[in-house]
N, C-alpha and C positions, 0 to 999 in steps of 0.2 A: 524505372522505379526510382522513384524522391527515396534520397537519404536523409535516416534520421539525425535530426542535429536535437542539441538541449536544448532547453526554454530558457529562458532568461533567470527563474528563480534557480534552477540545478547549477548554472553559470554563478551566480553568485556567494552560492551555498560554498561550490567548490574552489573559490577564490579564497574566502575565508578558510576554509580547510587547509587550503597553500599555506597561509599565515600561520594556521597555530601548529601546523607541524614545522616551521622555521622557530617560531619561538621555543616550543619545548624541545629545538635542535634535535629532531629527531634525525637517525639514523638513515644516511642516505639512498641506503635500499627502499624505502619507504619515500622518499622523495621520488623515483622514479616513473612509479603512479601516474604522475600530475606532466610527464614531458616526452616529448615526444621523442621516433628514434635518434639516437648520435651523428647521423650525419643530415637532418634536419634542423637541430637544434641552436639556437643562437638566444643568447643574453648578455644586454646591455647592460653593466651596472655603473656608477659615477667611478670606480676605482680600475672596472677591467671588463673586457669582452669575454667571454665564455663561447667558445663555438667547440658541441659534443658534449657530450659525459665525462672525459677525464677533462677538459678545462672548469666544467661545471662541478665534478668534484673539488680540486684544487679551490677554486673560489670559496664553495661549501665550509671547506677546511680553516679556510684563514679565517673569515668571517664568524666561523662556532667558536674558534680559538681565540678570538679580538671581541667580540661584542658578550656581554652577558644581561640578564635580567629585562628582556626583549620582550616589545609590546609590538604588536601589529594591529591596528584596530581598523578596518575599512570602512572607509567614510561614502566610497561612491565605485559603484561598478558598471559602464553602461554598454552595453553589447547591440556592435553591431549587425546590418544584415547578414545572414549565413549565405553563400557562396560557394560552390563548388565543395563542402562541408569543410570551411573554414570560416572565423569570421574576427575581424578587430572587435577587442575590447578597450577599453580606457580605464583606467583606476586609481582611486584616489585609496592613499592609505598614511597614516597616521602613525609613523615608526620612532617607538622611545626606547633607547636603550642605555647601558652604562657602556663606561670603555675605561682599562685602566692604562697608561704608559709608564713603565715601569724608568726610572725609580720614585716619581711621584707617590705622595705620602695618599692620597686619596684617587678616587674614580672621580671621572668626570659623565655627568647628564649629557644626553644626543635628543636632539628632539624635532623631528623633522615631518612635513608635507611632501611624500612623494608621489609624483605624476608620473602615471605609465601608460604606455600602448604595449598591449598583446596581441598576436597573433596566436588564434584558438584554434584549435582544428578539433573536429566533431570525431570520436570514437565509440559508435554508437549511441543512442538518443540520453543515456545520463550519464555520458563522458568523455567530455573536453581535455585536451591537452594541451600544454603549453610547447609553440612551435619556435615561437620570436617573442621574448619579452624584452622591454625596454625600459628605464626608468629617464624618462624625460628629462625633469626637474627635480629640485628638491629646494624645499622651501621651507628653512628652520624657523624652531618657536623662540620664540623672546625666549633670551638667560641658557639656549642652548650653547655648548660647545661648538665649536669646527669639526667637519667630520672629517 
């Protein structure tokens, strides 16, 4: 029997959905959703590797606690062939945020192109999970800060 995988629009849909639940920092029981189990799990980020659920919290943590006023806007999602009901995606995303260092008198703007490879795996025909995410690159806007 062929296992159901999503279609490319459910893939995108739920990519975005990844995003505005980091932006509105939602709570990370709610993140859970979107990843696979803890001893599958691996994320690359430019500051630290996340492998499981309690590194992936910790990261969660610093980052809700360090970043405020968080835009994710995706610019390009492109999925590849599904495989054994897994399948690479690539994504381009558009990440603006504030960041204060204390004792500086103001915040500073972040303004960044992040390139990524995921690793998706199909759970059932309209739900993908994040198995391996990576952020490639990152490629800031003119007048951004250092991140």
């Amino acid at each position: 029997m062929k296992q159901m995988t999503p279609p490319d629009w459910v893939v995108e849909e739920w990519v975005a959905n990844w995003y505005r639940a980091l932006d509105r920092h939602d709570d990370i029981e709610r993140l859970w959703y979107h990843l696979t189990g803890d001893e599958d799990l691996v994320m690359v980020f430019p500051e630290a590797t996340a492998r499981g659920h309690d590194d992936f919290r910790k990261w969660y943590e610093t980052v809700t606690n360090r970043f405020f006023d968080e835009q994710h806007r995706v610019t390009s999602v492109k999925v590849g062939a599904w495989r054994d009901g897994a399948a690479t995606i690539e994504v381009v995303v558009n990440w603006q945020a504030r960041v204060w260092n204390p004792p500086a008198p103001t915040s500073l703007w972040l303004g960044f192109d992040a390139y990524q490879t995921w690793e998706i795996v199909a759970d059932g025909p309209d739900h993908p999970r994040i198995r391996k995410y990576v952020v490639d690159r990152l490629e800031p806007m003119p007048g951004s800060a250092e991140l």
